[in-house]
N, C-alpha and C positions, 0 to 999 in steps of 0.2 A: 472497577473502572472499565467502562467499554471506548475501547480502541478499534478506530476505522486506519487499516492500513490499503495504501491506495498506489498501485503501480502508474503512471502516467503514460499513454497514451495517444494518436489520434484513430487509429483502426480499431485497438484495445486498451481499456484501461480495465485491468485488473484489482477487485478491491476485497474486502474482508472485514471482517468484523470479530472482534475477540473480547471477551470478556475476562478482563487479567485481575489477580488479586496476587499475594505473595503464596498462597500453596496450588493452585493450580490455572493455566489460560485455558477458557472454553472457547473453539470457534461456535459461534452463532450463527452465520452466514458466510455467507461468497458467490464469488459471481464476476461477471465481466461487462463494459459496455459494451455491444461490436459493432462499428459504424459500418454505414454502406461505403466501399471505394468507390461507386459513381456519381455520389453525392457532392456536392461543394464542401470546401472544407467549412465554410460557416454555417453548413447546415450540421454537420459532420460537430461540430464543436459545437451546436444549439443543444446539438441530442445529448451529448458527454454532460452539459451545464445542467438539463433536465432531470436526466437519468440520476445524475450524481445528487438534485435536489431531493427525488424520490427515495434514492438509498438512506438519506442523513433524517427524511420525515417517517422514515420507516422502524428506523433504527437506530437514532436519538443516539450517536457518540458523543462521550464526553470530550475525548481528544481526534486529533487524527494523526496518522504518522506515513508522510507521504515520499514515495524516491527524488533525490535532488540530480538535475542535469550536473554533469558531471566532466564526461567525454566520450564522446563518439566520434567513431572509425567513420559511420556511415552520414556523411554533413548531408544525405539527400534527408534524413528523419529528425533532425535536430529540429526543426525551425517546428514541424504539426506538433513535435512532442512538446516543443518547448509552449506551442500556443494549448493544445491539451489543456498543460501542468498550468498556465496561467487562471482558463477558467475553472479548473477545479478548484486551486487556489481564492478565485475567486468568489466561489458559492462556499466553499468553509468558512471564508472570512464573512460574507453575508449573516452567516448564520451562529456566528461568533464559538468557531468552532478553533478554539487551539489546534498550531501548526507545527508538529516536530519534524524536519527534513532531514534525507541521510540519505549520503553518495550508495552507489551500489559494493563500493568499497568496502565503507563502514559497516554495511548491512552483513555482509559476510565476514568480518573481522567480529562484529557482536556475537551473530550468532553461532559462530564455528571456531571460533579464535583466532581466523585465517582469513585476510584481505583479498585472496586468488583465489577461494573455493570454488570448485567444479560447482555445477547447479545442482547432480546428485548428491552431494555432502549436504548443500543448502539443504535441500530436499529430508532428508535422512533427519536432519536434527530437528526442521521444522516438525514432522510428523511424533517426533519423540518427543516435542515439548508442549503439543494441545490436546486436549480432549476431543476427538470429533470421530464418527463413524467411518466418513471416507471422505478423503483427502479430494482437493479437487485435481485434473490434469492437466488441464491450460496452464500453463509456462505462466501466465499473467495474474492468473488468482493467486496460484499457489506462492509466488513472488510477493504479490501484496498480503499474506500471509505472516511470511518472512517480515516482510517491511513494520509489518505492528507488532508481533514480536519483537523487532529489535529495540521499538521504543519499551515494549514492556521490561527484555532484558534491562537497557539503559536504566531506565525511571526505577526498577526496585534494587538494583543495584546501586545508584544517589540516597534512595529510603534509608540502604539498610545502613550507610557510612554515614550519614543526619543522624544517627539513635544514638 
């Protein structure tokens, strides 16, 4: 099953791609949007809609598993992220791409067993649980990384309690 995990965004959206089975996840790609800041934000949110069409024609996911608004300290990034997450949301759904959402909470409660995880813990177990040469460094890839993992952890962990 290929899993597109997608950090949401409006400077950065961070995304990934993993190819999960039950004995091992291969990352296949990664990568970032990065919008211009002196752009409008509806140009700014044309190119995410674009960009993110190009990823899904490129890279044919079965699912995607994307970060849910949750809460934020900083209400000046709420509203771009929030509109971000809508158009991405809205070109998965275009392209009848299944939507698994998860707090940034959850996301490190899956993958570390810990709802507080530092981002090096995140970090540390992501790179011990995929196959890939080299990890990416952006804070937003490797995030969206995390993010489809956690649907992978989730989804075979439901498989194996189904047998």
């Amino acid at each position: 099953m290929r899993v597109l995990g997608i950090d949401p965004g409006l400077a950065i959206v961070g995304w990934s791609v993993i190819d999960i089975s039950e004995n091992e996840n291969i990352l296949q790609a990664s990568g970032s949007i990065q919008t211009d800041k002196n752009k409008t934000d509806s140009q700014r949110l044309l190119e995410i809609e674009t960009d993110m069409q190009t990823v899904l024609d490129t890279y044919k996911p079965d699912i995607s598993s994307i970060e849910k608004l949750f809460y934020f300290k900083n209400q000046k990034t709420v509203i771009p992220v929030a509109q971000a997450r809508g158009v991405i949301l809205s070109v998965l759904e275009k392209n009848s791409i299944p939507i698994f959402e998860y707090t940034p909470i959850e996301v490190k409660q899956i993958i570390t067993g810990y709802g507080r995880s530092p981002k090096n813990e995140v970090a540390k177990v992501v790179e011990m649980s995929i196959k890939y040469k080299k990890l990416p460094k952006l804070d937003d890839t490797l995030d969206s990384i995390a993010i489809a993992l956690c649907y992978s952890r989730n989804n075979m962990y439901i498989m194996k309690e189904n047998k």
